[in-house]
RODO-2510 file (C-alpha; in nm, 4 decimals, decimal comma):
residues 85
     n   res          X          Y          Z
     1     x    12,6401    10,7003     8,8706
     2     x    12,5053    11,0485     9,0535
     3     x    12,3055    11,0454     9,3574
     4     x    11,9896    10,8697     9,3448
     5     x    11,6229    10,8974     9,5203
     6     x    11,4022    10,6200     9,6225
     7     x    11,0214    10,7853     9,7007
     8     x    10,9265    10,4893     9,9574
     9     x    10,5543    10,4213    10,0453
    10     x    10,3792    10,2578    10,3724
    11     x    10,0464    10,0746    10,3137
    12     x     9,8509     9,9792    10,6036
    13     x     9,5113     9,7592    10,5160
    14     x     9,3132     9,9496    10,7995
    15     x     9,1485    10,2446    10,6587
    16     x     9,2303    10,5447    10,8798
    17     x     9,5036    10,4732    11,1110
    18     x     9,7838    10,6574    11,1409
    19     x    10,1517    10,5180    11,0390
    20     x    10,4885    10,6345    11,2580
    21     x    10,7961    10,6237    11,1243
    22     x    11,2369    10,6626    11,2389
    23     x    11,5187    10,6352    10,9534
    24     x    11,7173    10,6453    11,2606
    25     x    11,6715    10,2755    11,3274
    26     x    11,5331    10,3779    11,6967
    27     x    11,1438    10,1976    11,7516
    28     x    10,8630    10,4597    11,6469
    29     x    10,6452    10,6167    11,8389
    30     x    10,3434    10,8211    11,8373
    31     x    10,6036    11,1163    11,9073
    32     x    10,8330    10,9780    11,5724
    33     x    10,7355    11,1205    11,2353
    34     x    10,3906    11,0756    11,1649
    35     x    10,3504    10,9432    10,7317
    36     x    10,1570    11,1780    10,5205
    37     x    10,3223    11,0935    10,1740
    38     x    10,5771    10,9260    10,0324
    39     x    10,9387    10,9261    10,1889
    40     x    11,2463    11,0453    10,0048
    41     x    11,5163    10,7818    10,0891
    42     x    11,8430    10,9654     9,9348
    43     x    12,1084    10,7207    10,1524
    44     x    12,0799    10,3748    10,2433
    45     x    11,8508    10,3465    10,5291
    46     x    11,6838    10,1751    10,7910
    47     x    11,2813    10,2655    10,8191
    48     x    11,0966    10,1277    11,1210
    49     x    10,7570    10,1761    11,0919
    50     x    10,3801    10,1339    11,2498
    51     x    10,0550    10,2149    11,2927
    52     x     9,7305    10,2887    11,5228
    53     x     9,3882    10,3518    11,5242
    54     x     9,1708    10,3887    11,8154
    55     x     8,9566    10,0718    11,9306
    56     x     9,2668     9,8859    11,7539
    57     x     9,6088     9,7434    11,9231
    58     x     9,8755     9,8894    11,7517
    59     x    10,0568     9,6746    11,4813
    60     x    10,3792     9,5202    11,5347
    61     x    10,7016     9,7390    11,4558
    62     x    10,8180     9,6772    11,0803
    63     x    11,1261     9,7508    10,9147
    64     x    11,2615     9,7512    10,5772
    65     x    11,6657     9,8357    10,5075
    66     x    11,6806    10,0606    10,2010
    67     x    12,0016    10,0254     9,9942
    68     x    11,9909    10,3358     9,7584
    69     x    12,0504    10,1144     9,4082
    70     x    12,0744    10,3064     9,0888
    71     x    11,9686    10,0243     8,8369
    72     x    11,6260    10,2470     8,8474
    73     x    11,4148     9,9734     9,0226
    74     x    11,1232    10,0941     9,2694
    75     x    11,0958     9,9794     9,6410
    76     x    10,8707     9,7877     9,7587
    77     x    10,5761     9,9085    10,0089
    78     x    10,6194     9,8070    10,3722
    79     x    10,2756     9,6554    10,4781
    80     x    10,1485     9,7051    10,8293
    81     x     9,8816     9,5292    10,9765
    82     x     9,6679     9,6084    11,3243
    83     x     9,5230     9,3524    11,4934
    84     x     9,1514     9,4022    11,6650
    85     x     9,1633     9,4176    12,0716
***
């Protein structure tokens, strides 16, 4: 089979914070890519993810190993949750 591409998505259950993101498997930061849309996952990779919001302690780091499988079946969302201070 060709080269395949996995369109991941990041949920997080509080409305208006902001989600970080590495594929480099270092922990994110407010400096690491900040999610807009879906990522394109082309290779097998490692996505560390979380997420603020002002008045809000940030969530715990999540991760999710992608291994680019062409049977055609989508990946699952990586859930984030933030905890109240």
């Amino acid at each position: 089979m060709g080269l395949s591409c996995v369109n991941l998505s990041l949920i997080c259950q509080t409305s208006d914070a902001s989600i970080y993101y590495t594929l480099d498997g270092s922990s994110p930061t407010t400096g690491s890519f900040p999610y807009i849309s879906g990522i394109s996952v082309i290779a097998s990779e490692l996505v560390k993810t979380f997420a603020v919001k002002n008045g809000l302690n940030n969530s715990l780091v999540t991760s999710g190993n992608y291994i680019i499988d062409t049977s055609g079946l989508p990946a699952a969302p990586i859930n984030l949750e933030l905890i109240p201070e």
